[in-house]
C-alpha positions as CSV (number, residue, x, y, z in Angstrom):
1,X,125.5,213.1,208.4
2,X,124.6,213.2,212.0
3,X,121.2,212.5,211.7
4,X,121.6,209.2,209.1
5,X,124.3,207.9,211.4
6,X,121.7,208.1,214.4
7,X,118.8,206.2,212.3
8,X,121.8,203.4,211.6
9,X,121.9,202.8,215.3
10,X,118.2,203.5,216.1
11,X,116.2,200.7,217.2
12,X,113.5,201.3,214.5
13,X,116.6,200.8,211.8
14,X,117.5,197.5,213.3
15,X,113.7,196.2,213.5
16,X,113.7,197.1,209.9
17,X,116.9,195.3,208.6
18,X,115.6,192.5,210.9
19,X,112.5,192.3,209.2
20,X,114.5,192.8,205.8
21,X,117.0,190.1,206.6
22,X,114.0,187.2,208.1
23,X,112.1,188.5,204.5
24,X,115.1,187.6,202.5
25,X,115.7,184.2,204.0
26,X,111.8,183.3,203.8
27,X,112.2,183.3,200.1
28,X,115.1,182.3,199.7
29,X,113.9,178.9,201.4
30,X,110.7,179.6,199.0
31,X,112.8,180.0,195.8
32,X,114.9,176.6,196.7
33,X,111.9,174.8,197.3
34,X,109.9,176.3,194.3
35,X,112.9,175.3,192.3
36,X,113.0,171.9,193.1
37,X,109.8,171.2,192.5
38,X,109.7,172.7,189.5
39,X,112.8,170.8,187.8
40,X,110.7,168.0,189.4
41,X,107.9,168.3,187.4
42,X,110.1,169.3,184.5
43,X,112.0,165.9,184.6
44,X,109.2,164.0,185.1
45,X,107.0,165.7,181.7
46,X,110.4,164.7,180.1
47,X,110.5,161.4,181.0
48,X,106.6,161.2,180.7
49,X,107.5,162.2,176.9
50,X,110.2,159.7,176.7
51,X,107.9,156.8,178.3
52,X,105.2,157.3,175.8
53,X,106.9,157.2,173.1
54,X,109.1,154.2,173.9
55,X,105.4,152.4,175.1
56,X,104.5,153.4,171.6
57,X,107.1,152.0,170.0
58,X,107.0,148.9,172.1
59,X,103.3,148.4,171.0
60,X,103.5,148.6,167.7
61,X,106.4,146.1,167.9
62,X,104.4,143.7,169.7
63,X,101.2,144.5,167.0
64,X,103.7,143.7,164.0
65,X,104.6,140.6,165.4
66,X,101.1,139.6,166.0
67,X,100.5,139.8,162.1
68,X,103.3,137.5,161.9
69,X,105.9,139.4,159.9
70,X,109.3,138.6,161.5
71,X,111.9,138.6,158.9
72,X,114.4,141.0,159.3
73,X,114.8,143.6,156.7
74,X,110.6,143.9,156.7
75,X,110.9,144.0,160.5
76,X,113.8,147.2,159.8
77,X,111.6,148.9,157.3
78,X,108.5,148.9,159.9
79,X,110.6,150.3,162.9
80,X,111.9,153.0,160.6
81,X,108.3,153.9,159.6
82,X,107.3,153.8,163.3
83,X,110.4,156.3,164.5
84,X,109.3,159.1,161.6
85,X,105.8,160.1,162.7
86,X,108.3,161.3,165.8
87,X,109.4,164.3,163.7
88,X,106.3,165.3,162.4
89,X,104.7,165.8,166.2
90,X,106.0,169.1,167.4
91,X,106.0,168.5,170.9
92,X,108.4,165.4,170.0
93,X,110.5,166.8,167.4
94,X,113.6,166.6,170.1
95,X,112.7,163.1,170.7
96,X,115.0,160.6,169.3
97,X,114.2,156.5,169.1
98,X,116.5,153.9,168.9
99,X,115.9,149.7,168.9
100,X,118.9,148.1,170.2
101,X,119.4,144.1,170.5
102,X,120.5,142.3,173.5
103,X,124.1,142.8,172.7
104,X,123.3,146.9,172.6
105,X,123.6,147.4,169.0
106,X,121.4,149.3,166.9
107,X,119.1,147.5,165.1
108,X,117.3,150.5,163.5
109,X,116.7,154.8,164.9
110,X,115.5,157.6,164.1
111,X,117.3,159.8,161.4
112,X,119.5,161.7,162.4
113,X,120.1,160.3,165.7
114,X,123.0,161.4,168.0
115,X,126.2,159.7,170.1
116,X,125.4,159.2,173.5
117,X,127.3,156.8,175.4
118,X,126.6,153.5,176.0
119,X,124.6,152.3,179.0
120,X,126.7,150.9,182.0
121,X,127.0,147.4,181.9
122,X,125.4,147.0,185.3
123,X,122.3,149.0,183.8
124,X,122.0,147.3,180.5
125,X,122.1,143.5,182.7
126,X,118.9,144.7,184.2
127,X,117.5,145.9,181.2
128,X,118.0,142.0,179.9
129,X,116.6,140.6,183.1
130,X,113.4,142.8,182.4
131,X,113.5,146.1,184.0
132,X,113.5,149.5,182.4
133,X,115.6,152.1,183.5
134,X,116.1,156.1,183.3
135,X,119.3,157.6,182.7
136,X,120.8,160.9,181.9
137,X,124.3,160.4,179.1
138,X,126.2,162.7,177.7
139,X,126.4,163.3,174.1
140,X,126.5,164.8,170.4
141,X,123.7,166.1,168.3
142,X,124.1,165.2,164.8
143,X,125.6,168.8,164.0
144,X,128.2,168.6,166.5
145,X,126.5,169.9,169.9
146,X,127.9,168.7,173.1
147,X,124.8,168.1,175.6
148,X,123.3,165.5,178.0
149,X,120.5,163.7,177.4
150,X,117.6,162.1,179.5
151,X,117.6,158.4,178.3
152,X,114.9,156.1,178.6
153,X,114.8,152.3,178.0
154,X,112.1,149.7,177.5
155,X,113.2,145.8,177.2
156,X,111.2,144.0,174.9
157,X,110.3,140.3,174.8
158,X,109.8,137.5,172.4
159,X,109.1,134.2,173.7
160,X,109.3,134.9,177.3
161,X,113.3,136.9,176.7
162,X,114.1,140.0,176.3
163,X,115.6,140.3,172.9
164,X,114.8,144.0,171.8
165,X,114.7,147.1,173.9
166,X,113.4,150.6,172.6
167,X,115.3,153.7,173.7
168,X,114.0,157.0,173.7
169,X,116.1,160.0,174.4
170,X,115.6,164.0,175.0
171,X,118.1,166.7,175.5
172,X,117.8,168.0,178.8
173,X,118.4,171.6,177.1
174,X,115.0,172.6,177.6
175,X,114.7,171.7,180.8
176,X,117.6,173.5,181.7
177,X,117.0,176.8,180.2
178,X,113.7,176.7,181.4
179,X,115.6,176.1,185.1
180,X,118.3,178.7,184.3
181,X,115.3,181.2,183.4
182,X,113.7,180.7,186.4
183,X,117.1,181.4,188.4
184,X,117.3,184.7,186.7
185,X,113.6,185.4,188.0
186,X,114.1,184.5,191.2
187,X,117.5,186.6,191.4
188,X,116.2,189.8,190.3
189,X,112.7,189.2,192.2
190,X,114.0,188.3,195.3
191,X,116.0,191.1,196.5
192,X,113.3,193.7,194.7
193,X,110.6,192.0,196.2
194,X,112.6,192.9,199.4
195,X,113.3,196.6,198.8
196,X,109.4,196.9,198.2
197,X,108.6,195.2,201.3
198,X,111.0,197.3,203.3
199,X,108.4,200.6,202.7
200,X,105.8,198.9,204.4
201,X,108.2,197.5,206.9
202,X,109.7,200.8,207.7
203,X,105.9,202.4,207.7
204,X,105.1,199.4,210.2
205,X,108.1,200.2,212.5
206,X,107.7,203.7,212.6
207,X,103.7,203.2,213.5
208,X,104.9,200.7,215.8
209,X,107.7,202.7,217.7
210,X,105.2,206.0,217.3
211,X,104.4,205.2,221.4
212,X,108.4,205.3,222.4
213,X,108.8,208.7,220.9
214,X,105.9,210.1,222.4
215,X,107.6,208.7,225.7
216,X,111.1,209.9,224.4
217,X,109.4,213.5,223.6
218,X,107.9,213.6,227.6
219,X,111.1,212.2,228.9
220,X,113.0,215.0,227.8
221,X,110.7,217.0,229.3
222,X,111.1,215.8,233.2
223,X,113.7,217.3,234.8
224,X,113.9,217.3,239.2
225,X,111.2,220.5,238.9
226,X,109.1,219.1,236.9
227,X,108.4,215.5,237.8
228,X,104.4,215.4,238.5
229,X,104.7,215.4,234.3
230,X,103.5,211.7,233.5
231,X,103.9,209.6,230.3
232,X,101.2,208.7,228.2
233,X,99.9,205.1,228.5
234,X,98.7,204.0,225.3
235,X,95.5,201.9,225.6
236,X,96.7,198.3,224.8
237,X,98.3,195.4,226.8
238,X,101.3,194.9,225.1
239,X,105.2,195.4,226.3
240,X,104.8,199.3,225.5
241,X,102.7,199.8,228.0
242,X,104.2,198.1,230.0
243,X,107.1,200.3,229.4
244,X,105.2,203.7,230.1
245,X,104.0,202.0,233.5
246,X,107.6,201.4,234.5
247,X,108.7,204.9,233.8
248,X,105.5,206.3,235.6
249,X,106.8,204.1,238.4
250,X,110.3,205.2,238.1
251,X,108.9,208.7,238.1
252,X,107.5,208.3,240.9
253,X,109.8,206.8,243.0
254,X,112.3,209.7,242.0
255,X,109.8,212.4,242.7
256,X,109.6,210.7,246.4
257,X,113.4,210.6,246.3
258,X,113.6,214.3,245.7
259,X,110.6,215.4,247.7
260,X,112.2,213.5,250.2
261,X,115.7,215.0,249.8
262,X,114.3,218.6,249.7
263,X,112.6,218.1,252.9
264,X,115.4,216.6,254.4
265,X,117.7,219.8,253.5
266,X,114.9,221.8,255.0
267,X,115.3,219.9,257.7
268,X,118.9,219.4,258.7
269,X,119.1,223.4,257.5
270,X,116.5,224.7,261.0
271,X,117.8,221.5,262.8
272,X,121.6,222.6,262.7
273,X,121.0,226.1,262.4
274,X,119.2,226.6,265.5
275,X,121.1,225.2,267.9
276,X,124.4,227.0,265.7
277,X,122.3,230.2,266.8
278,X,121.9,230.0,270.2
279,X,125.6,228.7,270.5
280,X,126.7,231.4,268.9
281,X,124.8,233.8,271.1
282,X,125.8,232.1,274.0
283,X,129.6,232.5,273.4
284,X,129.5,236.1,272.6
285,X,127.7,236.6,275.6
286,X,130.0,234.9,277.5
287,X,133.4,236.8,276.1
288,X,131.5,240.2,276.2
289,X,130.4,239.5,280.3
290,X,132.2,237.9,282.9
291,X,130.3,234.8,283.4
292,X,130.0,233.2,286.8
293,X,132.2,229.9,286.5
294,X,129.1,227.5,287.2
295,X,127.2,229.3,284.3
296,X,130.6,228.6,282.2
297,X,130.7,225.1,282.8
298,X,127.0,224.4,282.0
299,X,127.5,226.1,278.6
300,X,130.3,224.3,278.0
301,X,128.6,221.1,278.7
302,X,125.9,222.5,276.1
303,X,128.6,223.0,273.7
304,X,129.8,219.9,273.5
305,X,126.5,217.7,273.8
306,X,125.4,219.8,270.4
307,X,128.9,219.4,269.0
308,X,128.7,215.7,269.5
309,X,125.1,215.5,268.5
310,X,126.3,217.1,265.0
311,X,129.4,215.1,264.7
312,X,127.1,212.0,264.7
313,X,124.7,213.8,262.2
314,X,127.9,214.0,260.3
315,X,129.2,210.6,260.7
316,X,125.7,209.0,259.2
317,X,125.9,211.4,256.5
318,X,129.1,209.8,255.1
319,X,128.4,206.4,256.0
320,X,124.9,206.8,253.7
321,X,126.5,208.8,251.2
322,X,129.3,206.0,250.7
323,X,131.9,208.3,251.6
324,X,132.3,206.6,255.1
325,X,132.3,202.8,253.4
326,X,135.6,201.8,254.8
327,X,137.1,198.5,255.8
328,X,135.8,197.5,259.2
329,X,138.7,197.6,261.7
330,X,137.4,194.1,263.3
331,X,138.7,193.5,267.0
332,X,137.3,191.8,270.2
333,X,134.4,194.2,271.4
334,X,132.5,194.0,274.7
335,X,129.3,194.7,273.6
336,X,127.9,195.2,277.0
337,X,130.5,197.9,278.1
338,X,130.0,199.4,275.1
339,X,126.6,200.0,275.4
340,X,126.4,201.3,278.8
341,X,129.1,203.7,278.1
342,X,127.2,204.7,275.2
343,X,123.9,205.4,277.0
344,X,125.7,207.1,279.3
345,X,126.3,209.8,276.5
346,X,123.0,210.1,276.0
347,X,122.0,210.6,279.4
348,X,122.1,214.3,278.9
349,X,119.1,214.1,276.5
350,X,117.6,212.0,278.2
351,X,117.5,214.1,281.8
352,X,116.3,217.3,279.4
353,X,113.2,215.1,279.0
354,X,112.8,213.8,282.7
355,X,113.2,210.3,280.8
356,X,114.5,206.9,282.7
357,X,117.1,204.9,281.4
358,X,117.4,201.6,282.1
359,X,120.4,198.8,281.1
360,X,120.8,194.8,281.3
361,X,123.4,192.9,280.5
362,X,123.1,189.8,282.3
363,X,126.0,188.0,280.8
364,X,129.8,189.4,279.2
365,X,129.0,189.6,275.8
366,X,132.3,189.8,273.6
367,X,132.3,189.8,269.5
368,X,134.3,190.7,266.9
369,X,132.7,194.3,265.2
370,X,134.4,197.8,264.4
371,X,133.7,199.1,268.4
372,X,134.1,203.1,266.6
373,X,131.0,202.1,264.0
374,X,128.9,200.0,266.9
375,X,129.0,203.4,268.7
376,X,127.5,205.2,266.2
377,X,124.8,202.0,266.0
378,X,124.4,202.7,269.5
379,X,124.0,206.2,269.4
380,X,121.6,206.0,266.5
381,X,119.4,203.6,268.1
382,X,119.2,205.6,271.6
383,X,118.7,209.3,269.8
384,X,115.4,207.7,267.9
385,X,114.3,206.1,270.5
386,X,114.6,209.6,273.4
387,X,113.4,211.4,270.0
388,X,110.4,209.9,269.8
389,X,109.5,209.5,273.3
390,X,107.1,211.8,275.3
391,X,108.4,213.6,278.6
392,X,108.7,211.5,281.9
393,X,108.7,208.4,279.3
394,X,111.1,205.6,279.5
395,X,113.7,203.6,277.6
396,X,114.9,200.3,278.1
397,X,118.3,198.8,276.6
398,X,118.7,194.5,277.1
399,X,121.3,192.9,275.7
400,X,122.0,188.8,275.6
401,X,123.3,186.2,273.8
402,X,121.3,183.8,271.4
403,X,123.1,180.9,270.1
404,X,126.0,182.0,268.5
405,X,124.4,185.5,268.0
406,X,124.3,189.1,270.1
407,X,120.8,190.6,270.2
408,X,120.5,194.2,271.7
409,X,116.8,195.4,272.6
410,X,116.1,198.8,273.1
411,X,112.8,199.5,273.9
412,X,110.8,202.9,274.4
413,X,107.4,203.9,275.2
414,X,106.8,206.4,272.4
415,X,104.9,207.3,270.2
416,X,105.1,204.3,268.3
417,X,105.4,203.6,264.3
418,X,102.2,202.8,262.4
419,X,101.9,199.3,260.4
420,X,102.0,200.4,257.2
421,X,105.1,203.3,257.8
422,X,107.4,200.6,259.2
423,X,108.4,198.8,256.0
424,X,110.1,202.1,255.3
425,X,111.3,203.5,258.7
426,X,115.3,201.9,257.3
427,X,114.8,204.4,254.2
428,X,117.3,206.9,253.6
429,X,115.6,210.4,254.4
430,X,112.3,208.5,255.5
431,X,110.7,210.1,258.7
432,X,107.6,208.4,260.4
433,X,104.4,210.9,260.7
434,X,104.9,212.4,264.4
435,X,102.7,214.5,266.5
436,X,104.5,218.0,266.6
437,X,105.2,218.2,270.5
438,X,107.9,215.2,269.3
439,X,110.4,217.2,267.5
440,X,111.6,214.1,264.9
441,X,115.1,213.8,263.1
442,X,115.6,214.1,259.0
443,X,115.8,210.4,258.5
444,X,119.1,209.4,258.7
445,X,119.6,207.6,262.0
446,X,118.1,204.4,261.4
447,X,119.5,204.0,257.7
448,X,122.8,204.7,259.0
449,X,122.2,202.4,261.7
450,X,120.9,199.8,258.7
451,X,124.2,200.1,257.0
452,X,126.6,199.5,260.0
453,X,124.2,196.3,260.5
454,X,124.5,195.2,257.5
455,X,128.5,195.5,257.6
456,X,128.5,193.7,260.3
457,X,126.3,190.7,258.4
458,X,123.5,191.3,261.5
459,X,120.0,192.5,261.2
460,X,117.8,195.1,262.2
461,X,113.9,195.0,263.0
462,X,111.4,196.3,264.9
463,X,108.0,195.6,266.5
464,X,106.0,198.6,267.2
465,X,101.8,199.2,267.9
466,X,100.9,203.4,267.2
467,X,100.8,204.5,271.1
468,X,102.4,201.6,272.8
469,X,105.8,202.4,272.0
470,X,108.4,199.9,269.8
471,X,111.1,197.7,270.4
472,X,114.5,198.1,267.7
473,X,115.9,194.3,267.4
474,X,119.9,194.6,266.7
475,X,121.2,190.8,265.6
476,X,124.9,190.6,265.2
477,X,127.4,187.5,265.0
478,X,129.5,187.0,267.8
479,X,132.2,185.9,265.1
480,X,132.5,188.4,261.9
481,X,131.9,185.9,259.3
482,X,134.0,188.4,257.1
C-alpha cells in the first residue's frame, strides 16, 4: 500500500497522467471535428440525393411540356409515372416526390408518401419568386413513424412564373444512425485508445526519469564522509544534465563547507587549548610557590589578555552562528574614542610583536551604531591585521568623515592577501594561505566583522597586493537608516 501510494505522488505518475490527460483531450478535439465533418458529408450526399432527383423530375416536366401535352389529368398520369422509377432504385427507395402548385397543394407524389409539415410561409414566398430551398420537417411515415425529414424544393416555371415546384424528401434516419454509430465508436475508442497509449507513455517516462534515479540511488549514498562520491552526468544537453551539474556543484560547495569546518575545529581545538595549557600551568605554579608579586601581576595581565582574546573568539562565534542576532541597541557613539580605546586593548599584542601602532582622527566623529558590537568590529579588524603582520611591522588606524558616511582605515604592512583569495577573505571559516612564521586565526574575525557591518547597513572592503600589506575599508552611516 506504501509503495502504490508513493508512485501516486511520484513525479513519473504525474508525467504519465499528464501525458494521459493532453492524449485524451487531443482526440477528443479529433473526434468533435471528425464528427462534424462527417454529418457534413452525410447531409450533403443526402441533399445531393434529394437534388438529383428533384432536377430529374424537373426535367422531365419541362421535356413533357416540350411535346406539348398540357392537359391536366395526362399531365397527372406522367408525373405519377415519373415518381415510381423512385422505388425501384435501391439507393432511392427512401426518397419520396411530391409536385405541389403555387398555393402548396399536391398536385400529384409518390405512393405512399408521408405528413410533413408545411413549408414556412416566408420559405414557400421565395420558392415563388424563384429560389430553391433545403429544409429539415418533422413528420409521419405512412405506417405511423414519427421522424424528420430533409426536404428539398425546386420551383418550376411556365411562361416566365413559377407555377409548379418538385419536392423531394429523405428521412434523416440514416444519417443519424450512421452519426449515433459513430458516437458509440468514438466512446469506446477513445478512452481504450488511451489506456494503450499509457504503456508506452509509462515505458517513455520511466526511460526518461531512468537519469534521476541513478542520481537519487548516488544521493543516498553521500553522506558528510563520503562527499568526493560524484553524480553521473549523462551525455546530453538537456535540463537533466543540467541537474547532475548542479548537484556536483552543490557537492562541492558542501564538501568545502565541511572541509572547511573540520579544519576550523582543528583549529580553534590547538588554538584554545594551548594557551588553556599554559594558563593552567601557570596558576598551579603560582598556588604551589610563593610568587614574587611582580611575577603575579604579569601573569595576571596574561590571564586576562587570553581571557579577553577568547571571549571575543566567543562573541563572533554567536554572532555567525545566529545566536548573537539581537536587536541593535542604537545610541550616539563617538567613533573616534571608541577606536582609540579599542586599540589600546590591543596594544598588548601588539608590543609582543615589537609592532607600532598608529591612530588619526582628525575630526569628532559621532553616529548612531550598537558601541558593544562596533567594539567587537574593532577588535576584529585590529587582531587580523597584528595577525598577519611580521615582527617590528606596523599598523595604521584613520578614521574620517565622507559626506554623510564614517570610513575607518586600518592599514598594515603584512603579509598581504593574494587577488584571487580576497573575494572570499568575508567567508565564514575562510583563512588566506599564510607563511607559517604568521600564526593565522580559524576564519571567523572578518565574517563576524561582515555581519556587524552589515547590521549597521555599512560596508566592508579591502585593497591588498601579496607583500605589500592591505588596507580593510569600514563604511558606516553616520545616521542608522534602521
Amino acid at each position: 500500500m506504501s509503495t502504490q501510494n508513493n508512485f501516486l505522488r511520484s513525479v513519473r505518475f504525474k508525467f504519465l497522467l499528464w501525458y494521459m490527460v493532453a492524449l485524451t483531450a487531443t482526440l477528443f478535439s479529433f473526434s468533435v471535428v471528425l464528427y462534424g465533418g462527417f454529418s457534413k458529408i452525410l447531409y450533403g450526399d443526402l441533399d445531393d440525393l434529394l437534388s438529383s432527383k428533384a432536377e430529374g423530375i424537373a426535367n422531365a416536366i419541362d421535356a413533357y411540356r416540350y411535346v406539348g401535352k398540357v392537359d391536366m389529368p395526362s399531365f397527372i398520369d406522367a408525373a405519377d409515372g415519373w415518381m415510381s422509377p423512385a422505388r425501384k432504385d435501391p439507393e432511392l427507395m427512401s426518397v419520396y416526390t411530391q409536385i405541389i402548385d403555387k398555393n402548396g397543394s399536391r398536385i400529384v407524389s409518390s405512393n405512399p408518401m408521408p405528413q410533413m409539415k408545411a413549408l414556412d410561409k416566408d420559405v414557400f414566398e421565395d420558392i415563388l419568386d424563384g429560389e430553391d430551398s433545403f429544409d429539415t420537417l418533422k413528420g409521419m411515415t405512412p405506417d405511423g413513424k414519427k421522424m424528420k425529414f430533409r426536404v428539398y424544393t425546386k420551383p418550376i416555371y411556365e411562361d416566365g412564373t413559377v407555377k409548379y415546384a418538385v419536392q423531394a424528401a429523405g428521412p434523416v434516419t440514416l444519417v443519424s444512425l450512421a452519426l449515433n454509430n459513430l458516437i458509440l465508436i468514438l466512446f469506446v475508442l477513445l478512452p481504450l485508445t488511451v489506456l494503450l497509449a499509457g504503456i508506452p507513455g509509462l515505458l517513455l517516462v520511466r526511460l526518461t526519469l531512468k537519469p534521476v534515479d541513478r542520481m537519487i540511488d548516488t544521493l543516498r549514498q553521500i553522506t558528510a564522509e563520503n562527499l568526493k562520491l560524484k553524480i553521473h552526468i549523462p551525455d546530453t544537453k538537456d535540463e537533466i544534465k543540467r541537474l547532475a551539474d548542479t548537484f556536483n556543484d552543490m557537492i562541492d560547495r558542501l564538501d568545502r563547507s565541511f572541509s572547511s569546518q573540520q579544519r576550523f575545529i582543528q583549529d580553534i581545538s590547538n588554538e584554545l587549548k594551548v594557551p588553556m595549557q599554559d594558563l593552567e600551568h601557570e596558576c598551579r605554579r603560582a598556588i604551589q610557590n610563593s610568587m614574587p608579586e611582580a611575577d603575579l601581576r604579569q601573569l595576571l595581565n596574561k590571564a586576562s589578555t587570553e581571557i579577553e582574546g577568547f571571549s571575543r573568539k566567543i562573541d563572533n562565534l554567536l554572532t555567525l552562528s545566529g545566536s548573537g542576532k539581537t536587536v541593535l541597541e542604537i545610541r550616539k557613539v563617538d567613533l573616534g574614542n571608541l577606536a582609540s580605546r579599542t586599540l589600546g586593548d590591543v596594544k598588548v599584542l601588539a608590543e609582543e610583536k615589537d609592532m607600532e601602532l598608529l591612530f588619526s582622527c582628525p575630526e569628532k566623529v559621532v553616529l548612531d551604531g550598537d558601541e558593544e558590537k562596533l567594539k567587537v568590529l574593532l577588535l576584529n579588524m585590529y587582531d587580523n591585521a597584528i595577525k598577519y603582520t611580521y615582527r617590528k611591522g606596523k599598523v595604521s588606524v584613520t578614521i574620517r568623515k565622507d559626506g554623510r558616511k564614517a570610513k575607518v582605515y586600518v592599514n598594515d604592512t603584512g603579509i598581504g592577501i593574494p587577488f584571487e583569495e580576497q573575494p572570499y577573505i568575508f567567508d565564514r571559516f575562510y583563512q588566506v594561505q599564510s607563511p607559517r612564521s604568521i600564526k593565522g586565526g580559524f576564519g571567523l574575525g572578518l565574517s563576524s566583522a561582515r555581519s556587524i557591518v552589515d547590521a549597521h547597513k555599512g560596508d566592508i572592503s579591502v585593497e591588498s597586493q601579496p607583500g605589500k600589506g592591505a588596507t580593510f575599508i569600514v563604511t558606516l552611516p553616520l545616521s542608522y537608516p534602521g
